[in-house]
Kinemage of the C-alpha trace (Angstrom):
@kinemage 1
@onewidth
@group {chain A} dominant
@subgroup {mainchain}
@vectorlist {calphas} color= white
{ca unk a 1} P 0.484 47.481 -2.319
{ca unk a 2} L -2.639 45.131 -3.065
{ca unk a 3} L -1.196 42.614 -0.480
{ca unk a 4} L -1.168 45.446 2.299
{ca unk a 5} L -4.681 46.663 1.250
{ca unk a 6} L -5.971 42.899 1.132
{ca unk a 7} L -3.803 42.106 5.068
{ca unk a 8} L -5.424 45.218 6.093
{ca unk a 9} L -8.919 43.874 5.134
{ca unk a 10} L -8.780 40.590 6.824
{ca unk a 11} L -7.345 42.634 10.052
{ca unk a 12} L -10.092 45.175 10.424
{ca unk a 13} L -13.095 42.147 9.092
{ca unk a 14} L -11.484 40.346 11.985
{ca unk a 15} L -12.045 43.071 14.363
{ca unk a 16} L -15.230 44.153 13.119
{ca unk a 17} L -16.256 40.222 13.573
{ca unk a 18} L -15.431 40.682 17.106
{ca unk a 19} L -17.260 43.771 18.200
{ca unk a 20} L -20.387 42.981 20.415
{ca unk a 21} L -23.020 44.518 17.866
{ca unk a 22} L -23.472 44.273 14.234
{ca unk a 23} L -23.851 48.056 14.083
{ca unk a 24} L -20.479 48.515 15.561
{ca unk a 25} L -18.881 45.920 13.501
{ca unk a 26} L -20.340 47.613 10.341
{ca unk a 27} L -19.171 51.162 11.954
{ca unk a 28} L -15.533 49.668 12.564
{ca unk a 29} L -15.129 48.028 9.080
{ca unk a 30} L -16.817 51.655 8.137
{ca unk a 31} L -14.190 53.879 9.303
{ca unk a 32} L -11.081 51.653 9.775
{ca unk a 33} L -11.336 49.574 6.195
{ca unk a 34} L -13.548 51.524 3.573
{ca unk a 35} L -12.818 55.172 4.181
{ca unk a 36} L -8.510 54.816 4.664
{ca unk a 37} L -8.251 52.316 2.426
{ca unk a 38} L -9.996 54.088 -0.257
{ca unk a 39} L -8.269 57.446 0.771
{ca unk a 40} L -5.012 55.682 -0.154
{ca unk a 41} L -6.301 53.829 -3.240
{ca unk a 42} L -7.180 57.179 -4.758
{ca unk a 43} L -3.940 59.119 -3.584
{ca unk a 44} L -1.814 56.215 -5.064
{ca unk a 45} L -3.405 56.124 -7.992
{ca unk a 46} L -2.932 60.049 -9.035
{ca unk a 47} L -0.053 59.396 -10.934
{ca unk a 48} L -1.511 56.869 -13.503
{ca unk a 49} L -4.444 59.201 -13.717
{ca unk a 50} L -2.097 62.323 -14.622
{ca unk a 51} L -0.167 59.950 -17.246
{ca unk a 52} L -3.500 58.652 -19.067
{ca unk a 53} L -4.864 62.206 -19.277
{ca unk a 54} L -1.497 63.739 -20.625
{ca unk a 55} L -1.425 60.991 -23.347
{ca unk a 56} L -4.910 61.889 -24.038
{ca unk a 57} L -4.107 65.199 -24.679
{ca unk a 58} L -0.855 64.252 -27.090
{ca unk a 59} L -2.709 61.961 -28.868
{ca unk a 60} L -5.732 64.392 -29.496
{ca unk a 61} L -2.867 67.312 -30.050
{ca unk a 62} L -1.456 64.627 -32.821
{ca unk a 63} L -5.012 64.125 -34.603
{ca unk a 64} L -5.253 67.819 -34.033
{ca unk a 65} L -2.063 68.346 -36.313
{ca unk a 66} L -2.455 65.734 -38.894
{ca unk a 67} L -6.397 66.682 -39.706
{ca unk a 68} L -4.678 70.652 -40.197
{ca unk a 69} L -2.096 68.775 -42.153
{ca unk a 70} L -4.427 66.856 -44.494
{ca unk a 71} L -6.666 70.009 -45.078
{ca unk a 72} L -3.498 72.112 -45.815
{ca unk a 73} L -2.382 69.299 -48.733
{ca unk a 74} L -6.065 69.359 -50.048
């Protein structure tokens, strides 16, 4: 995936390099580089995001549990 995003980049710089005003070239890398490639960034990384916040809530359950099963002993 980080070879496609990085192709992608040198594609659209080379565009925007080629564009007959430096306003256009920063609109083109704008809206053909930044924006879709951090749509898909984001979208890809939803899964990873879901995992580390479900094992933040197990692990907090867990110390949750073992503080209610230390006070119980005391």
């Amino acid at each position: 995936m980080l070879i496609v995003a990085i192709a992608w980049i040198y594609v659209v710089g080379l565009m925007a390099l080629t564009e007959p005003t430096v306003v256009a070239g920063i609109v083109t890398f704008l809206f053909y580089c930044v924006l879709p490639l951090s749509t898909l960034i984001y979208i890809s990384g939803t899964g990873k995001r879901k995992a580390r916040r479900r094992a933040a809530e197990l692990a907090a359950h867990e110390a949750r549990q073992a503080a209610a099963q230390t006070a119980a002993e005391d």
